[in-house]
N, CA, C and O atoms as a GROMACS GRO file, in nm:
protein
  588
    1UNK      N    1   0.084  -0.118   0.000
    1UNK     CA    2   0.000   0.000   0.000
    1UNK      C    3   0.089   0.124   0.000
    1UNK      O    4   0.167   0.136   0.095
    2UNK      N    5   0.087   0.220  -0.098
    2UNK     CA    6   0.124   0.326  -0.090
    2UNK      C    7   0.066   0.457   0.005
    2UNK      O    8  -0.047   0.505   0.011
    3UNK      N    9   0.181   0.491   0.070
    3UNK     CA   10   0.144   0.564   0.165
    3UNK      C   11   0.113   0.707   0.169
    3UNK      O   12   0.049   0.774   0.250
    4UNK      N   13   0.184   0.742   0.043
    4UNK     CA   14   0.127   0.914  -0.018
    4UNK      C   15  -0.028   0.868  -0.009
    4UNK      O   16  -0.083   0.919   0.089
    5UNK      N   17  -0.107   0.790  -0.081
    5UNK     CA   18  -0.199   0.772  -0.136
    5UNK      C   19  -0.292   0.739  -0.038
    5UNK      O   20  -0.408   0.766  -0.070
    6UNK      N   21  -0.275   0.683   0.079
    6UNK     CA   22  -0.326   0.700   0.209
    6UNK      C   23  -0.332   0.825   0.230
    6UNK      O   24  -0.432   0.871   0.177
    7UNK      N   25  -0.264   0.911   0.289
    7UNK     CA   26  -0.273   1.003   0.292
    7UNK      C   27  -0.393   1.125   0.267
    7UNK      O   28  -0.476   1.182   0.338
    8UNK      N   29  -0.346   1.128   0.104
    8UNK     CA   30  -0.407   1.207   0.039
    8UNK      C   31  -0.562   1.164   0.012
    8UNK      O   32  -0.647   1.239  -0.034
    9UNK      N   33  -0.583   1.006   0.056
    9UNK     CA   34  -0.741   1.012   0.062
    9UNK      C   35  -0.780   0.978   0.206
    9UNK      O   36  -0.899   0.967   0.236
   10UNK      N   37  -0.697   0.962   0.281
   10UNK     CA   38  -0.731   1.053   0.406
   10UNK      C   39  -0.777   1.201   0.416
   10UNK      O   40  -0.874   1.250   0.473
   11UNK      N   41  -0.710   1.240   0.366
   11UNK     CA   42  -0.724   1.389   0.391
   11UNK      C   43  -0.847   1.432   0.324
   11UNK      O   44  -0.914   1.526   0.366
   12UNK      N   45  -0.886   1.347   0.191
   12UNK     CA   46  -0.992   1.407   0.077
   12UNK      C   47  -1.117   1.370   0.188
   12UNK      O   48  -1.187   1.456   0.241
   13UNK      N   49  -1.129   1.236   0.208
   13UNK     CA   50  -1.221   1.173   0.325
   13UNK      C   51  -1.257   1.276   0.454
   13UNK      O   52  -1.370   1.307   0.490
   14UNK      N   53  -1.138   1.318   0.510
   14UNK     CA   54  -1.151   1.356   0.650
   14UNK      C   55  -1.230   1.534   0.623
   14UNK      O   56  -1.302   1.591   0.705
   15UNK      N   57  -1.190   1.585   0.500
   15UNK     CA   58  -1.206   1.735   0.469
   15UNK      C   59  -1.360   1.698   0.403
   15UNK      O   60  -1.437   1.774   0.461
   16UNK      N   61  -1.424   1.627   0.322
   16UNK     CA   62  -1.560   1.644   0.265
   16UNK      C   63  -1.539   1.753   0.139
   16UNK      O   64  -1.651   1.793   0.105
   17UNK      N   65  -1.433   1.814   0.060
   17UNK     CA   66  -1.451   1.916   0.030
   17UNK      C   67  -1.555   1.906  -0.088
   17UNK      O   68  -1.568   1.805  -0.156
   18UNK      N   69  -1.631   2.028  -0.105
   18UNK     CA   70  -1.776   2.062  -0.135
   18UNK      C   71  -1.733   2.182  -0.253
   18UNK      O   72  -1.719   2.295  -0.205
   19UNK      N   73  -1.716   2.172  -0.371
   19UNK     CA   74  -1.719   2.233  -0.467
   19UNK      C   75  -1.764   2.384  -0.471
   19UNK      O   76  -1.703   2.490  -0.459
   20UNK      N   77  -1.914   2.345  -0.497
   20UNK     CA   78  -1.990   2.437  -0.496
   20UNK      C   79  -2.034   2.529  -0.347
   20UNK      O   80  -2.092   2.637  -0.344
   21UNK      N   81  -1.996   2.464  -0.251
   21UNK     CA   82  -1.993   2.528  -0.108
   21UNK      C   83  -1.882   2.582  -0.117
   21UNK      O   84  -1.909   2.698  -0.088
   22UNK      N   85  -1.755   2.578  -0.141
   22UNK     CA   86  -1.631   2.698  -0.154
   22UNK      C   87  -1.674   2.832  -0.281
   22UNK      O   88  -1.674   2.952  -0.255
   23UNK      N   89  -1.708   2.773  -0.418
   23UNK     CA   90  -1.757   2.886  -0.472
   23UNK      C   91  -1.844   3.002  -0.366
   23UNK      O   92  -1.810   3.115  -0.331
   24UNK      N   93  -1.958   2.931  -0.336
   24UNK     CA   94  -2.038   3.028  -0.254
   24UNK      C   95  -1.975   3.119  -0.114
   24UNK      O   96  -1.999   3.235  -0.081
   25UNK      N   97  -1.899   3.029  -0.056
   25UNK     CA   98  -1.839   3.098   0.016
   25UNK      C   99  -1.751   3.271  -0.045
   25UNK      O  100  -1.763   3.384   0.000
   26UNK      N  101  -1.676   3.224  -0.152
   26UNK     CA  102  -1.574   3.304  -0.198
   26UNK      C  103  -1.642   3.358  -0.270
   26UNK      O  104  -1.558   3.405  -0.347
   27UNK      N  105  -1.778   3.404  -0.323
   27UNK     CA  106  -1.862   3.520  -0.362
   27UNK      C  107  -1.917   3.554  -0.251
   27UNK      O  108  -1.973   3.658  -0.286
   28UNK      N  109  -1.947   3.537  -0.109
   28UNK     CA  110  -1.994   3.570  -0.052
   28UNK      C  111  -1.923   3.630   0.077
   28UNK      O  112  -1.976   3.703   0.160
   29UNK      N  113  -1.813   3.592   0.077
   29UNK     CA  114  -1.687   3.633   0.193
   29UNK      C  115  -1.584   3.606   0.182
   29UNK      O  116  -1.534   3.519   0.254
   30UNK      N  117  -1.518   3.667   0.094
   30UNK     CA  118  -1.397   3.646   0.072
   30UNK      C  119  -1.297   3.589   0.147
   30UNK      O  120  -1.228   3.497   0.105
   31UNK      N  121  -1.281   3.657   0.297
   31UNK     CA  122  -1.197   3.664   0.385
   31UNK      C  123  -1.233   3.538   0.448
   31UNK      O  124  -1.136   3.464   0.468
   32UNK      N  125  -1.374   3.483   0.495
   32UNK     CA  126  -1.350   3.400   0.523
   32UNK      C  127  -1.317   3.244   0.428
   32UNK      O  128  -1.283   3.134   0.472
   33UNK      N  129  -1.344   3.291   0.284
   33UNK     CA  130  -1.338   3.191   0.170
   33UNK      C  131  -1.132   3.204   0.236
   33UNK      O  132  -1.088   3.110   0.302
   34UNK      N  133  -1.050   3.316   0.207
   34UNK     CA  134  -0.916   3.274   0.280
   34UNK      C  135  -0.892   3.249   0.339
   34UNK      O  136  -0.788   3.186   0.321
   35UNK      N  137  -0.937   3.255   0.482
   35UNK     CA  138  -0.924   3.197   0.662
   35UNK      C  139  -0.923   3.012   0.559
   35UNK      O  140  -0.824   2.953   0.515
   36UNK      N  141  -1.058   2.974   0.552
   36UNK     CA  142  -1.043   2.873   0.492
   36UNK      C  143  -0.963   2.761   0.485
   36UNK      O  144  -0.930   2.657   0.540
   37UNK      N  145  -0.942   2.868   0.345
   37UNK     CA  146  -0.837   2.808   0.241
   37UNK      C  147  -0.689   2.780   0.284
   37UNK      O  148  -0.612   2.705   0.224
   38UNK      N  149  -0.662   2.854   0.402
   38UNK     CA  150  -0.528   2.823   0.444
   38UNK      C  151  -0.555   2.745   0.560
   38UNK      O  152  -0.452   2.698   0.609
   39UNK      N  153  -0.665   2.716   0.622
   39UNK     CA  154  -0.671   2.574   0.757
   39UNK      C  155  -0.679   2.483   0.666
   39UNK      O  156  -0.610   2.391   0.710
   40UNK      N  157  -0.729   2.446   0.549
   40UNK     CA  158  -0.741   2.360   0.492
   40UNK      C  159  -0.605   2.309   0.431
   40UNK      O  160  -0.555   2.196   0.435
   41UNK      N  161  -0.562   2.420   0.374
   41UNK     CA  162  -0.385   2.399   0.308
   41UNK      C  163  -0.319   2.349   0.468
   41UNK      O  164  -0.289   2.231   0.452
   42UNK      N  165  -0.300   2.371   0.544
   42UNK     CA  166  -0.262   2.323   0.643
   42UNK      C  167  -0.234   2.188   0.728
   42UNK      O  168  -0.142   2.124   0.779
   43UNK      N  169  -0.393   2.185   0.710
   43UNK     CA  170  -0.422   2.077   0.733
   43UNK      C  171  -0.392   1.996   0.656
   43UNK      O  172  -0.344   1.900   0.717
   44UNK      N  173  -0.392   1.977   0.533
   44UNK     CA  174  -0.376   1.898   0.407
   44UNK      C  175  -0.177   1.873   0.451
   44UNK      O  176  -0.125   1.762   0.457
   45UNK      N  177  -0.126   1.964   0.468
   45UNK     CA  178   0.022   1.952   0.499
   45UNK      C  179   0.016   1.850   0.637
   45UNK      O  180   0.046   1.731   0.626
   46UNK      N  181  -0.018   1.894   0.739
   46UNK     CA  182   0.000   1.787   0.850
   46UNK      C  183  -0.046   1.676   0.849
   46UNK      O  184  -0.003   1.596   0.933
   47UNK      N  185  -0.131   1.641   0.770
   47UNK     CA  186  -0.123   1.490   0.666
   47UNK      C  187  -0.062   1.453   0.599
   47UNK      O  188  -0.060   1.330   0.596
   48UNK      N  189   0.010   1.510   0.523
   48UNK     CA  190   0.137   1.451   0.441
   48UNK      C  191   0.250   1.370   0.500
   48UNK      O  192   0.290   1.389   0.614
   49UNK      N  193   0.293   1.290   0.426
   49UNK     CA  194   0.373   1.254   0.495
   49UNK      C  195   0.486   1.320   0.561
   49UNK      O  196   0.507   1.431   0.512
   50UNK      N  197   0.573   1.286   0.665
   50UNK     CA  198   0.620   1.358   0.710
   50UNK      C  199   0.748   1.473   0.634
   50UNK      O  200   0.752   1.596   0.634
   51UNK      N  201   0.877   1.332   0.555
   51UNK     CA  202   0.894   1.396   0.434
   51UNK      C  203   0.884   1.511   0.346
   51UNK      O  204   0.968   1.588   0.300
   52UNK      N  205   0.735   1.501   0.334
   52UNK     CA  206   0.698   1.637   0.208
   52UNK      C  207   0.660   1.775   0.296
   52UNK      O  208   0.658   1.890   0.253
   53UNK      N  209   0.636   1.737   0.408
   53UNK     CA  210   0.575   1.821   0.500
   53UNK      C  211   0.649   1.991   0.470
   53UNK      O  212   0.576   2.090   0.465
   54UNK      N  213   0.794   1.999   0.452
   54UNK     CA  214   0.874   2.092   0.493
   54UNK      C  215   0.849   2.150   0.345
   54UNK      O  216   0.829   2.269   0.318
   55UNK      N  217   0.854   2.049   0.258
   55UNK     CA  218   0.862   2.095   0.063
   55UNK      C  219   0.706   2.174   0.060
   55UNK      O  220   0.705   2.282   0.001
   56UNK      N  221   0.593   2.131   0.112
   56UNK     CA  222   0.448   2.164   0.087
   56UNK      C  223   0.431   2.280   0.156
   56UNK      O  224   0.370   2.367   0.095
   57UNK      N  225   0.469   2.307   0.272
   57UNK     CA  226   0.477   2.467   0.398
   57UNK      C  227   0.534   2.545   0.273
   57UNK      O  228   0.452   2.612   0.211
   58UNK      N  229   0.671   2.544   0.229
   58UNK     CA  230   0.727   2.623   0.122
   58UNK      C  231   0.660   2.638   0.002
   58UNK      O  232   0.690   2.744  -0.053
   59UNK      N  233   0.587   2.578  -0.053
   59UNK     CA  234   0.511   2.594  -0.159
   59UNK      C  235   0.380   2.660  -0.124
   59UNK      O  236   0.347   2.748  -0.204
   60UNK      N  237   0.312   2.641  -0.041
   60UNK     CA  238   0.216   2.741   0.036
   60UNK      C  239   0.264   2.859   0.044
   60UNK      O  240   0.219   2.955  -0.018
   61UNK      N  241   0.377   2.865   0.134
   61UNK     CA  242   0.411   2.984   0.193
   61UNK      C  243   0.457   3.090   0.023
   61UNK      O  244   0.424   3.208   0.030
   62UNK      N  245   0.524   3.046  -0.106
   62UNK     CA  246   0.516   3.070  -0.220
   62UNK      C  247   0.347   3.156  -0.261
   62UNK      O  248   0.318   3.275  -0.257
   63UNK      N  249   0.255   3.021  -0.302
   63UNK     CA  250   0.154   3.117  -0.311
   63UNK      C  251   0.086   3.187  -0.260
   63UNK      O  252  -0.001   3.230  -0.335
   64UNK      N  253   0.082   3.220  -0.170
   64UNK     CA  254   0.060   3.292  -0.053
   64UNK      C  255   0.111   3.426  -0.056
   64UNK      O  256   0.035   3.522  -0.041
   65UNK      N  257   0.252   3.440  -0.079
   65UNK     CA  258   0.320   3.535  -0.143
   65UNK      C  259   0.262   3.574  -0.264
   65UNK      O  260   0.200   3.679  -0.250
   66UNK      N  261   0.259   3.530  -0.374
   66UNK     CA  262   0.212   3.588  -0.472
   66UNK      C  263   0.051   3.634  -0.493
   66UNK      O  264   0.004   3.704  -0.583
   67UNK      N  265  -0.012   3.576  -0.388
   67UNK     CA  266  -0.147   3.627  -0.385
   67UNK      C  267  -0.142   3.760  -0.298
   67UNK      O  268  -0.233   3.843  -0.307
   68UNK      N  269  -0.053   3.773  -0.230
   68UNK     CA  270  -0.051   3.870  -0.137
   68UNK      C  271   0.005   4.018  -0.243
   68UNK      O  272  -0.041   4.132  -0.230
   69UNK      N  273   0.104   3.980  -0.338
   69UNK     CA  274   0.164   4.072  -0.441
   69UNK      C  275   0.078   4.129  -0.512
   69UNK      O  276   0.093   4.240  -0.563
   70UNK      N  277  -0.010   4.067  -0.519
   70UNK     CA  278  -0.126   4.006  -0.667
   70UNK      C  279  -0.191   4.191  -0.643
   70UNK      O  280  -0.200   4.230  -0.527
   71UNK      N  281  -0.224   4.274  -0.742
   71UNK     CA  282  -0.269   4.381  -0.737
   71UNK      C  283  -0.455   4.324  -0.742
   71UNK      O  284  -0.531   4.419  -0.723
   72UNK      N  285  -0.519   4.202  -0.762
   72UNK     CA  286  -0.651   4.211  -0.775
   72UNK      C  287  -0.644   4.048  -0.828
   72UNK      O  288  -0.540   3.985  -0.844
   73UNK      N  289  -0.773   3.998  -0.850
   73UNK     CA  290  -0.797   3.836  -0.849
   73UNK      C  291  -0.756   3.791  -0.973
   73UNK      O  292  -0.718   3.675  -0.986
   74UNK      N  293  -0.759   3.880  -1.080
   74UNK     CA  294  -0.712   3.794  -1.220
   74UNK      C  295  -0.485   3.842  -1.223
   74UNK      O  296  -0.408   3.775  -1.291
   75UNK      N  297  -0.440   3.958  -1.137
   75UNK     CA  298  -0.326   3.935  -1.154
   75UNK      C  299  -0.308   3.800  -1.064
   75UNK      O  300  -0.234   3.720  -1.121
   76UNK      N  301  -0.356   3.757  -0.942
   76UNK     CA  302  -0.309   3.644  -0.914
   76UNK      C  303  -0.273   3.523  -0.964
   76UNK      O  304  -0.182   3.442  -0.947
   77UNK      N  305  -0.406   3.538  -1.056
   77UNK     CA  306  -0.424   3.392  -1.162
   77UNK      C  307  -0.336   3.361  -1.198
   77UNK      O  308  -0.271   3.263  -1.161
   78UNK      N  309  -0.301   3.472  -1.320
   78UNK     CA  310  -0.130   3.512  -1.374
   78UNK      C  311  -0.040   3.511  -1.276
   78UNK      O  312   0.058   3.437  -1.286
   79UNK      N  313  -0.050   3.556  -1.214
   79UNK     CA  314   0.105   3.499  -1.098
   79UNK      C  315   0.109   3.358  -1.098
   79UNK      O  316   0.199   3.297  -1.156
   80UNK      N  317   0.004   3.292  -1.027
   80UNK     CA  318   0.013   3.186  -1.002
   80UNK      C  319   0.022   3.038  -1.097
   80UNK      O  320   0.044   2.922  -1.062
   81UNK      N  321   0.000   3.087  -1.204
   81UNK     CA  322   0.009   3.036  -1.349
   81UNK      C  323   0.123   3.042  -1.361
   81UNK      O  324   0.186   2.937  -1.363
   82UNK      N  325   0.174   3.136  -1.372
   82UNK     CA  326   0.351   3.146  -1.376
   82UNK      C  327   0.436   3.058  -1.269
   82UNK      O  328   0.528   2.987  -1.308
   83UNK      N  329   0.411   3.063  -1.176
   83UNK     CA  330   0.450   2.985  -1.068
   83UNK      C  331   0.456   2.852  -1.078
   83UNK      O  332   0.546   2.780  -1.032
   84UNK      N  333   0.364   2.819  -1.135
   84UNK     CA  334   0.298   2.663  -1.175
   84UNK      C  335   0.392   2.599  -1.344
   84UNK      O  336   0.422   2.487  -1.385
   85UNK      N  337   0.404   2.685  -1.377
   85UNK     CA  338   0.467   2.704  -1.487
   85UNK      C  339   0.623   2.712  -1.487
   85UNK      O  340   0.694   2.662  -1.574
   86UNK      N  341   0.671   2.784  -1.375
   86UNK     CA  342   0.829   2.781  -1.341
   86UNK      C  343   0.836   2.677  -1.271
   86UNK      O  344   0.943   2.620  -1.290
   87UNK      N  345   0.770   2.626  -1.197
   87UNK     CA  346   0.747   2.490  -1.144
   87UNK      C  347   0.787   2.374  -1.229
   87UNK      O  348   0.887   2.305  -1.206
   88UNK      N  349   0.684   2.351  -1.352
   88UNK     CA  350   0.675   2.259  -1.428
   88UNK      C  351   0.824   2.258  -1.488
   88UNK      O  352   0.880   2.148  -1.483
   89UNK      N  353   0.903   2.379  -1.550
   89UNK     CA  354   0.967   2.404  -1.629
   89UNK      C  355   1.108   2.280  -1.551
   89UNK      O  356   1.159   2.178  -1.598
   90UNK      N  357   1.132   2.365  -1.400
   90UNK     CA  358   1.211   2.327  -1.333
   90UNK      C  359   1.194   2.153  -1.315
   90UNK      O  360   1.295   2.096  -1.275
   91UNK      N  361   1.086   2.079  -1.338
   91UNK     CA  362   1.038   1.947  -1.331
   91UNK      C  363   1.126   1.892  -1.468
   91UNK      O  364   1.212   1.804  -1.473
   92UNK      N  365   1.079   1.968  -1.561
   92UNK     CA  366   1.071   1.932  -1.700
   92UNK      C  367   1.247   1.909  -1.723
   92UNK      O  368   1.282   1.830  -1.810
   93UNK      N  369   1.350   1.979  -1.642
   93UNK     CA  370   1.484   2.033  -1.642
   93UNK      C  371   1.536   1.887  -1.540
   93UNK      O  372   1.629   1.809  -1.561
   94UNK      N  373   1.464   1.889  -1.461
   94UNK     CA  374   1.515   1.756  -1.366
   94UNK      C  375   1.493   1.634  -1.480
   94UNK      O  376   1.592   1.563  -1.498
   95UNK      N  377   1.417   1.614  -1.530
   95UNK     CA  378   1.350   1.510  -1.622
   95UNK      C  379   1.450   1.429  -1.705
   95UNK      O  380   1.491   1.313  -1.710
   96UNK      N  381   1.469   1.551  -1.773
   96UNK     CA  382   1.557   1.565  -1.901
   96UNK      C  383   1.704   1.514  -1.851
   96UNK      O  384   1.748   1.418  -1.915
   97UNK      N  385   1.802   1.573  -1.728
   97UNK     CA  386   1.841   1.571  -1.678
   97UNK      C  387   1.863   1.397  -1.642
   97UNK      O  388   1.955   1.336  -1.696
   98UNK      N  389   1.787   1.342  -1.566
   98UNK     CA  390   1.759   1.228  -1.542
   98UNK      C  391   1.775   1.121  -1.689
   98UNK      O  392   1.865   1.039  -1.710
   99UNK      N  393   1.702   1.142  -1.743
   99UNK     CA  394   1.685   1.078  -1.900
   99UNK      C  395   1.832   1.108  -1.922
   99UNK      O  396   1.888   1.000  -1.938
  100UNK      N  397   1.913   1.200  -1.929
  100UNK     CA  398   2.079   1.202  -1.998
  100UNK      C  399   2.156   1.087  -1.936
  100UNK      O  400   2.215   0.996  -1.994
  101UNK      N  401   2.140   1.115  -1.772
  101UNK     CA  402   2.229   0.991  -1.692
  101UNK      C  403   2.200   0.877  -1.755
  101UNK      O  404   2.282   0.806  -1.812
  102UNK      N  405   2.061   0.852  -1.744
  102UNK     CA  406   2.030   0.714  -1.821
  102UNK      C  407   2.083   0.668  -1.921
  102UNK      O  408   2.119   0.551  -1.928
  103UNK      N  409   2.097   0.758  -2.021
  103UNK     CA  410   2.141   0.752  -2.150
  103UNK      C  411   2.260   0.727  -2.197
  103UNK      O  412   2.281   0.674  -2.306
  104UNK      N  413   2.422   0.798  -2.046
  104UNK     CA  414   2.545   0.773  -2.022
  104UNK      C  415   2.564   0.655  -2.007
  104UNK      O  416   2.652   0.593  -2.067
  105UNK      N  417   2.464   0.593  -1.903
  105UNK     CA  418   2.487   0.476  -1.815
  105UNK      C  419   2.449   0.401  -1.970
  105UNK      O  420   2.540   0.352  -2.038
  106UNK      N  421   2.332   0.397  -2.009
  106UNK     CA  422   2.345   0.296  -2.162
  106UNK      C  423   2.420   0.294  -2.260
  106UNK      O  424   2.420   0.207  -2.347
  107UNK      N  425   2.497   0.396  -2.255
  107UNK     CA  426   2.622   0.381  -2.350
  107UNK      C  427   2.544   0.460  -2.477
  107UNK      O  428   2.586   0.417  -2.584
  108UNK      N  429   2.453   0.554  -2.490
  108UNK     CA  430   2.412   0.611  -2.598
  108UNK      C  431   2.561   0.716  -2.622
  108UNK      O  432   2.630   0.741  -2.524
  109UNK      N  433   2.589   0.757  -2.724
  109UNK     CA  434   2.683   0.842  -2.784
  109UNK      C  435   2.633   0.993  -2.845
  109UNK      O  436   2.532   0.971  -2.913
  110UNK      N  437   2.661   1.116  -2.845
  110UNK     CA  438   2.610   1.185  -2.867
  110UNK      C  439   2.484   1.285  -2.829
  110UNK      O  440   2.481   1.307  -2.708
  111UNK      N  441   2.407   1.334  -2.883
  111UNK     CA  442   2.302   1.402  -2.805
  111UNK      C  443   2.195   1.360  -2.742
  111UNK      O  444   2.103   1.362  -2.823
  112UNK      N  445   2.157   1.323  -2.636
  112UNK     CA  446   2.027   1.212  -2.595
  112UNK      C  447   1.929   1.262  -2.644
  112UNK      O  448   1.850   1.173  -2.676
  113UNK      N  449   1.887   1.376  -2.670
  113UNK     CA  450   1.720   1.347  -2.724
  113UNK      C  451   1.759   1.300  -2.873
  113UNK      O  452   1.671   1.224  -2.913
  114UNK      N  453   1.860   1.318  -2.970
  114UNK     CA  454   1.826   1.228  -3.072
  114UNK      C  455   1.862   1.089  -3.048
  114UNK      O  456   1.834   1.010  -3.138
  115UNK      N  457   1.917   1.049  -2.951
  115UNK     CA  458   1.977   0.896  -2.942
  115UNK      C  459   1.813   0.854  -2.889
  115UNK      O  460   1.750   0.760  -2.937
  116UNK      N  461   1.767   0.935  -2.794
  116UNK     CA  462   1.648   0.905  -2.755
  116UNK      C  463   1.547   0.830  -2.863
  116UNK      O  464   1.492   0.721  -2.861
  117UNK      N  465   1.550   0.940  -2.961
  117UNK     CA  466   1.442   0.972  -3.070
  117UNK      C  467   1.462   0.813  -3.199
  117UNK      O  468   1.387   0.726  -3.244
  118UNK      N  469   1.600   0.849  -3.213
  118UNK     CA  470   1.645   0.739  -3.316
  118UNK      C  471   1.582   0.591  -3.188
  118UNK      O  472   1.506   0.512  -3.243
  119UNK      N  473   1.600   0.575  -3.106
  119UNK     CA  474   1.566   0.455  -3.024
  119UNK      C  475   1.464   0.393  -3.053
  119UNK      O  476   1.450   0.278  -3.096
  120UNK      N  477   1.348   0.516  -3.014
  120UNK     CA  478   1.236   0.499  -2.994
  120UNK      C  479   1.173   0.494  -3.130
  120UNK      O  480   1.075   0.419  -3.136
  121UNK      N  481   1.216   0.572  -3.267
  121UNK     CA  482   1.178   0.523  -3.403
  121UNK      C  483   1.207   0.403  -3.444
  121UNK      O  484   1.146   0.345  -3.534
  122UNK      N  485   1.294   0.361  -3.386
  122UNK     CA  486   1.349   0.187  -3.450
  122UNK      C  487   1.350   0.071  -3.336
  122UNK      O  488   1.402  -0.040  -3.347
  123UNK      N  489   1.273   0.127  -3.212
  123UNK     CA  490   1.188  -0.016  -3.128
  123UNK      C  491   1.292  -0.030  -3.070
  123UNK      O  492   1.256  -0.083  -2.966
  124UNK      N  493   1.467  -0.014  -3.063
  124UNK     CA  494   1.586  -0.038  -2.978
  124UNK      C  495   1.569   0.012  -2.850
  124UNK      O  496   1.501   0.104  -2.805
  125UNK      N  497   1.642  -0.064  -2.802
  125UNK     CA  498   1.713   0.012  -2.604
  125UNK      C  499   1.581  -0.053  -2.532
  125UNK      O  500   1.503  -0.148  -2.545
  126UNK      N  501   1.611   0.075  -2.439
  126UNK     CA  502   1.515   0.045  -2.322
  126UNK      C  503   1.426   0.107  -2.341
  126UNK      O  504   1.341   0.084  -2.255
  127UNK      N  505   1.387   0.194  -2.426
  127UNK     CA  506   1.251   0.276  -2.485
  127UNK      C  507   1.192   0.246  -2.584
  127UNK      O  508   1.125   0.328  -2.648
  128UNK      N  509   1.208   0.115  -2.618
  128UNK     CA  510   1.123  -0.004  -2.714
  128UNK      C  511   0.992   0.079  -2.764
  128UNK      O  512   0.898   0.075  -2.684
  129UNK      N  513   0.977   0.129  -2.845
  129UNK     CA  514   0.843   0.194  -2.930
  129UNK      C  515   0.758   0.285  -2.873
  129UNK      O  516   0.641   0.309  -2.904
  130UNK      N  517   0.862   0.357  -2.742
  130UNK     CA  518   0.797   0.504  -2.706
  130UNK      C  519   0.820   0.608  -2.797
  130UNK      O  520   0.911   0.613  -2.879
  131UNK      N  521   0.735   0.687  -2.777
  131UNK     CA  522   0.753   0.803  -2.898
  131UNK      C  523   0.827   0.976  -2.786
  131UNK      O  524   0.757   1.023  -2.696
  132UNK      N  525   0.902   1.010  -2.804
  132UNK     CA  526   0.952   1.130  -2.718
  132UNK      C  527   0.909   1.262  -2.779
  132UNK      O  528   0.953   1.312  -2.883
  133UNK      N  529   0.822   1.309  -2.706
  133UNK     CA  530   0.741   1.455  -2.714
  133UNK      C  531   0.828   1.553  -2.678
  133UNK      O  532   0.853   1.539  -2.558
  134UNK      N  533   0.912   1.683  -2.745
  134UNK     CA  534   0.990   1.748  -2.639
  134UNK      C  535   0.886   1.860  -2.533
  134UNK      O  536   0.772   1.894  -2.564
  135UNK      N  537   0.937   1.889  -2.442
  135UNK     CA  538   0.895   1.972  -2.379
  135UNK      C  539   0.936   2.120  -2.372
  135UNK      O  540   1.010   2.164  -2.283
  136UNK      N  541   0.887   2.188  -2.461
  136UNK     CA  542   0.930   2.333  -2.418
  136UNK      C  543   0.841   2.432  -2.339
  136UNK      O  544   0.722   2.404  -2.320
  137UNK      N  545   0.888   2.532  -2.298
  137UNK     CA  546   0.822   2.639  -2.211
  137UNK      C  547   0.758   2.727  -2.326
  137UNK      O  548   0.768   2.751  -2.446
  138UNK      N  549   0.693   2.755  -2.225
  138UNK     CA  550   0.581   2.862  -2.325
  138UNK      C  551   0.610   2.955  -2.385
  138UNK      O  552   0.563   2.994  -2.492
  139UNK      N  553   0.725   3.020  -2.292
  139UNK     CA  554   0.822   3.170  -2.310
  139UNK      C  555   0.881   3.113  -2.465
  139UNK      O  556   0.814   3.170  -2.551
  140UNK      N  557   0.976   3.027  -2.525
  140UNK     CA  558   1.102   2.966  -2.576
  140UNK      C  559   0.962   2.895  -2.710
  140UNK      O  560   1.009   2.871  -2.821
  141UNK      N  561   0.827   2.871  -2.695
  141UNK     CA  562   0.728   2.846  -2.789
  141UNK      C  563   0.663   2.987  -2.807
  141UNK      O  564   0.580   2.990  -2.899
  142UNK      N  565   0.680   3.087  -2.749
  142UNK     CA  566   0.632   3.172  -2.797
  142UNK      C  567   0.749   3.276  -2.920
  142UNK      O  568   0.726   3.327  -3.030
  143UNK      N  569   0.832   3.272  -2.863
  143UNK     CA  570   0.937   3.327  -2.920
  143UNK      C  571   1.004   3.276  -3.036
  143UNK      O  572   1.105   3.329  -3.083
  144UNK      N  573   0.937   3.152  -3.092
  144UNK     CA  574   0.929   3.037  -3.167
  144UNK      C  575   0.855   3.051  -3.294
  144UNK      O  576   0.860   2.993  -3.402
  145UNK      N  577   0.775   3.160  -3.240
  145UNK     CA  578   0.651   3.207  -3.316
  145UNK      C  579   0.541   3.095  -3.373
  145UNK      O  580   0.480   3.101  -3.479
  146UNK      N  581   0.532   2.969  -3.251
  146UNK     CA  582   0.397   2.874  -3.247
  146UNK      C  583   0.343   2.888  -3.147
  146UNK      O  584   0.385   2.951  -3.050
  147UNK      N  585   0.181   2.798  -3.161
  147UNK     CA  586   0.094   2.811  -3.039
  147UNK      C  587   0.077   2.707  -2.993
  147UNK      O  588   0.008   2.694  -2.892
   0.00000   0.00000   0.00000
């Protein structure tokens, strides 16, 4: 049994959360729609395992910050989109990262996403007839001039 996964439906279980009862709240009281939202983020952390506990406070304590920056509810969005997004990017960088070692340790030669690519077009290695999507950022696709 995985124990994140305890957890996290512990927590879904123990909280009831109610969709349409947070909308109403947060048209109807903001402040307390935030009181909320942060016992709940909280709480959701002192369920975690112990582990993530310190990584999840910091990521709170993050948006939290940027909602606090936020000049009004749609710059937050955008903040926090961005956030989510420098997030991913930094994921996407570990990833890749990871995939190269792999690629040393297999004895690929040359650039790994084409050793990758050639692999995975001709059914070889350890990526037997995966297909590799690259991942770029939005900034580096926009400047790309695609959508």
């Amino acid at each position: 049994m995985d124990i994140n996964n305890v957890s996290t439906t512990e927590n879904d279980r123990s909280m009831n959360f109610d969709f349409d009862e947070w909308v109403a709240l947060a048209k109807c009281d903001p402040q307390a729609f935030e009181q909320r939202r942060l016992e709940w983020c909280q709480r959701f952390i002192a369920g975690a395992p112990h582990d993530y506990q310190r990584r999840l406070s910091g990521i709170l304590f993050q948006i939290n910050m940027e909602k606090r920056r936020s000049a009004n509810a749609v710059d937050s969005c955008i903040r926090l989109s961005q956030l989510m997004w420098d997030k991913f990017e930094e994921l996407r960088q570990e990833l890749q990262a990871l995939m190269a070692g792999n690629a040393m340790r297999a004895g690929f030669n040359g650039d790994t996403a084409c050793d990758f690519s050639h692999q995975a077009r001709h059914g070889q290695g350890f990526v037997q007839g995966a297909r590799i999507i690259p991942l770029r950022s939005a900034q580096v696709t926009a400047l790309a001039g695609n959508s």
